[in-house]
VEXDOVEX-615851 format. One line per field, with one value per residue: x, y, z of N, C-alpha, C, O in turn. Coordinates in steps of 0.1 Angstrom, whole numbers. Example, Ala and Ser with C-alpha at 12.3 -4.5 7.8 and 13.67 -1.06 7.14 Angstrom:
2
npx: (132|128)
npy: (-57|-22)
npz: (78|71)
capx: (123|137)
capy: (-45|-11)
capz: (78|71)
cpx: (132|129)
cpy: (-33|0)
cpz: (78|79)
opx: (142|134)
opy: (-33|11)
opz: (85|80)
//
This chain:
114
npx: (1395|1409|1428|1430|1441|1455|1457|1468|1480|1488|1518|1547|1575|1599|1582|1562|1545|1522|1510|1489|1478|1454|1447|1417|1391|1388|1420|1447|1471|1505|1524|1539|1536|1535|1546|1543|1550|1540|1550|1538|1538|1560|1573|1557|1568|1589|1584|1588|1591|1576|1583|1565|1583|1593|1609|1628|1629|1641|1635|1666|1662|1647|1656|1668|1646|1623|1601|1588|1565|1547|1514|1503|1488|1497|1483|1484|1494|1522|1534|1560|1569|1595|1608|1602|1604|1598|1599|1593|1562|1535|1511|1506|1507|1489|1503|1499|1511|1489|1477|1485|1483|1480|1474|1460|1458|1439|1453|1467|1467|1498|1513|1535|1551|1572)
npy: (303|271|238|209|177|150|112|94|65|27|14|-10|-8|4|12|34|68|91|125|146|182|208|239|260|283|319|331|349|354|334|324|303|266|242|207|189|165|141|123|93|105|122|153|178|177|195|188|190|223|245|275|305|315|288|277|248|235|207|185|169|144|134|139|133|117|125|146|177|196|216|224|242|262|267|263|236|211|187|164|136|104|89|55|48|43|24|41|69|68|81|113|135|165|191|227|262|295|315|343|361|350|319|286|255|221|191|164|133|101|84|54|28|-5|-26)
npz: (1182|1175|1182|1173|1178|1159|1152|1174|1186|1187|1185|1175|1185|1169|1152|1131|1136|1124|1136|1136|1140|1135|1133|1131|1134|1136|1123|1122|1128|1128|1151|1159|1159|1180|1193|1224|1250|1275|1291|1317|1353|1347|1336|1316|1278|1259|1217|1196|1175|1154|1134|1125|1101|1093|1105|1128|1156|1179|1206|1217|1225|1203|1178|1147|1143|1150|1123|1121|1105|1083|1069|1032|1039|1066|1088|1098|1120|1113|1130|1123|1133|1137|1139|1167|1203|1235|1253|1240|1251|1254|1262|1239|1233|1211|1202|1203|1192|1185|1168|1187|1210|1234|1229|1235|1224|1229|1243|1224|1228|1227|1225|1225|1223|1234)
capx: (1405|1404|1435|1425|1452|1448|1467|1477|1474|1493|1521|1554|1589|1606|1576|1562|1532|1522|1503|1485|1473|1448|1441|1407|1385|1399|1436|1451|1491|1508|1538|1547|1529|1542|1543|1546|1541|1535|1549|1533|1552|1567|1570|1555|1584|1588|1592|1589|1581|1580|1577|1559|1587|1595|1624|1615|1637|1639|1645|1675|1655|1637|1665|1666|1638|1609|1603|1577|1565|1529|1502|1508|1482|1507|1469|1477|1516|1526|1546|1559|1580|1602|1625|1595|1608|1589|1604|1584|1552|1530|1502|1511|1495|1494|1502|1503|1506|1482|1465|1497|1475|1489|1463|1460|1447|1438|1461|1465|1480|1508|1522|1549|1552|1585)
capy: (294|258|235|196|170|133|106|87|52|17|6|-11|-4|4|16|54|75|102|130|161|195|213|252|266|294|331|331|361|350|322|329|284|256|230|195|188|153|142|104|90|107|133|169|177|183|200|177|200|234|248|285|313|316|276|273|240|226|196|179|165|130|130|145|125|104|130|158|186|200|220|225|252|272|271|261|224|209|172|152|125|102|71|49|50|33|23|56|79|64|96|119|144|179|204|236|269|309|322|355|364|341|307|275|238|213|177|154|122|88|74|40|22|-12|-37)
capz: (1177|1183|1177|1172|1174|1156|1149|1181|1187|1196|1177|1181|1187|1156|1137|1127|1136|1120|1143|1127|1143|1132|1137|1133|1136|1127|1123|1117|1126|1136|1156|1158|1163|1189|1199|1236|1254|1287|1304|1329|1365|1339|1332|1299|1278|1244|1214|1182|1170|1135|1135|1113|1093|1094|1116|1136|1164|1183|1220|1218|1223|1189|1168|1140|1144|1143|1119|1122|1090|1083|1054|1026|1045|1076|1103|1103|1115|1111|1135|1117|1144|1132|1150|1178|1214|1246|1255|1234|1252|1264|1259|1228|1231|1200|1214|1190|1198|1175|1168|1198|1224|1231|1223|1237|1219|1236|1237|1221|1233|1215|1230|1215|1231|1231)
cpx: (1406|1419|1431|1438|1448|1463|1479|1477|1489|1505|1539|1565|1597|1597|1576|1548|1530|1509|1501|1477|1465|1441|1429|1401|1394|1411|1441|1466|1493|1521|1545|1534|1543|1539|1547|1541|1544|1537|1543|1542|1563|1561|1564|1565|1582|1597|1598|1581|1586|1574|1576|1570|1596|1607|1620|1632|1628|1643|1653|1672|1651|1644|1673|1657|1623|1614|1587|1577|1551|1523|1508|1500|1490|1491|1474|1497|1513|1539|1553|1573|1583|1605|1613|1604|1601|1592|1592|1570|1551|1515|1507|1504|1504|1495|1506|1503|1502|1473|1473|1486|1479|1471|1470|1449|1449|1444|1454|1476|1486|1517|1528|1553|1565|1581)
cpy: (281|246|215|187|153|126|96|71|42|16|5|-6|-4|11|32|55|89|115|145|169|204|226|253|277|310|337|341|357|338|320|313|275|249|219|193|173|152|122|103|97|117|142|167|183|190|192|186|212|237|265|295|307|305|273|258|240|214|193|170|149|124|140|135|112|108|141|166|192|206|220|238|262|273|265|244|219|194|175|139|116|85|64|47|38|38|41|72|76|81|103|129|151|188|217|250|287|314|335|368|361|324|296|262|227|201|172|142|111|83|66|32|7|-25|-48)
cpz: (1184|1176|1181|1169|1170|1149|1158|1178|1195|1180|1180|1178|1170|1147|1141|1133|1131|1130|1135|1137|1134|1135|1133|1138|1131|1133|1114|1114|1133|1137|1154|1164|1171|1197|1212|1238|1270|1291|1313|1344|1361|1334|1317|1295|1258|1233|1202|1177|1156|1141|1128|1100|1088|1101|1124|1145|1174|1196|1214|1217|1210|1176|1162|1132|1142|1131|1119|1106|1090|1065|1047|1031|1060|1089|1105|1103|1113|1124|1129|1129|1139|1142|1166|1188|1225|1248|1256|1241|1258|1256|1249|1229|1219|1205|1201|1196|1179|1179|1183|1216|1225|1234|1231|1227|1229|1230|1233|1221|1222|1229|1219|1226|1223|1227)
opx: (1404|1419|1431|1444|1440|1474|1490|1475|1498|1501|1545|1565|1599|1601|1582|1541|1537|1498|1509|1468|1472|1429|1428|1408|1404|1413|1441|1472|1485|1528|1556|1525|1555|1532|1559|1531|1549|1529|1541|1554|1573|1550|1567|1571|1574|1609|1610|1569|1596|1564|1586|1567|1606|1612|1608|1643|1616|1653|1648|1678|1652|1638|1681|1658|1614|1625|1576|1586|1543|1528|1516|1505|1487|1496|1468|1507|1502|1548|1549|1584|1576|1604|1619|1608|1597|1586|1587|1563|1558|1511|1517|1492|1516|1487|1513|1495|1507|1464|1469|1483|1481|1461|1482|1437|1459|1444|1443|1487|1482|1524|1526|1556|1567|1589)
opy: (280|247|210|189|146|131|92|67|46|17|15|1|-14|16|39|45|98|110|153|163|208|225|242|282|311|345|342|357|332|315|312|278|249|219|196|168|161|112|114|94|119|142|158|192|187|189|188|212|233|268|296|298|307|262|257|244|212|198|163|143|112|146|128|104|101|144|160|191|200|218|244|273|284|263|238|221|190|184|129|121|75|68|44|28|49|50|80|85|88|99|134|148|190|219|248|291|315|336|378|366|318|299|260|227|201|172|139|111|78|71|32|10|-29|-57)
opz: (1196|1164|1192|1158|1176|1145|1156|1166|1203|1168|1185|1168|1163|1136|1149|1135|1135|1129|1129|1143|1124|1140|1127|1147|1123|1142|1102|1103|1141|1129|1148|1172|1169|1207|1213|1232|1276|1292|1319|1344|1368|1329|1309|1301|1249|1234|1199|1175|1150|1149|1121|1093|1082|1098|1127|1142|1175|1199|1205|1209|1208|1168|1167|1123|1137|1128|1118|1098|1098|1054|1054|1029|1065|1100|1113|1096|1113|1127|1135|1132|1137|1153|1176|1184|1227|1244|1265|1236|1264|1245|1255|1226|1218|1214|1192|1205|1168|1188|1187|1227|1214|1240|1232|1225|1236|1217|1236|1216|1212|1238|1207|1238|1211|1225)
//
């Protein structure tokens, strides 16, 4: 199982990015998918999960402003993050317990500049 994250990039204060996850290989269950990121000089912190049976929650930070959401085959989630501020700048890892084994995918940078 292989979990591929796309969708970072540059862009400024106020705008959206959309970030997608992508499971792979053979996927039996899929307990949640989850977004984690990583500031510079900071803990990696948990942004959003969606789980099996779609429940998602949020940090407290990005409540309102992201939403998590996946494919009708349940292997691939969406980030979708509005409202972006310098803030949000950081490394974004996809993170998933699948198959009841927990998965990393490589991150991907999202900057948001003032």
């Amino acid at each position: 199982v292989q979990l591929q994250a796309y969708g970072g990039g540059l862009v400024q204060a106020g705008g959206s990015l959309r970030l997608s996850c992508a499971a792979s290989g053979r996927i039996f269950s899929i307990n949640h998918m989850t977004w984690y990121r990583q500031a510079p000089g900071k803990e990696r912190e948990l942004v959003a999960r969606i789980t099996g049976p779609g429940t998602t929650n949020y940090a407290d930070s990005v409540k309102g402003r992201f939403a998590i959401s996946r494919d009708s085959a349940k292997t691939t989630s969406y980030l979708q993050m509005n409202s972006l501020t310098p803030e949000d700048t950081a490394v974004y890892y996809c993170n998933g317990r699948i198959n009841n084994q927990n998965y990393w995918g490589h991150g991907t940078q999202v900057t948001v500049s003032s």
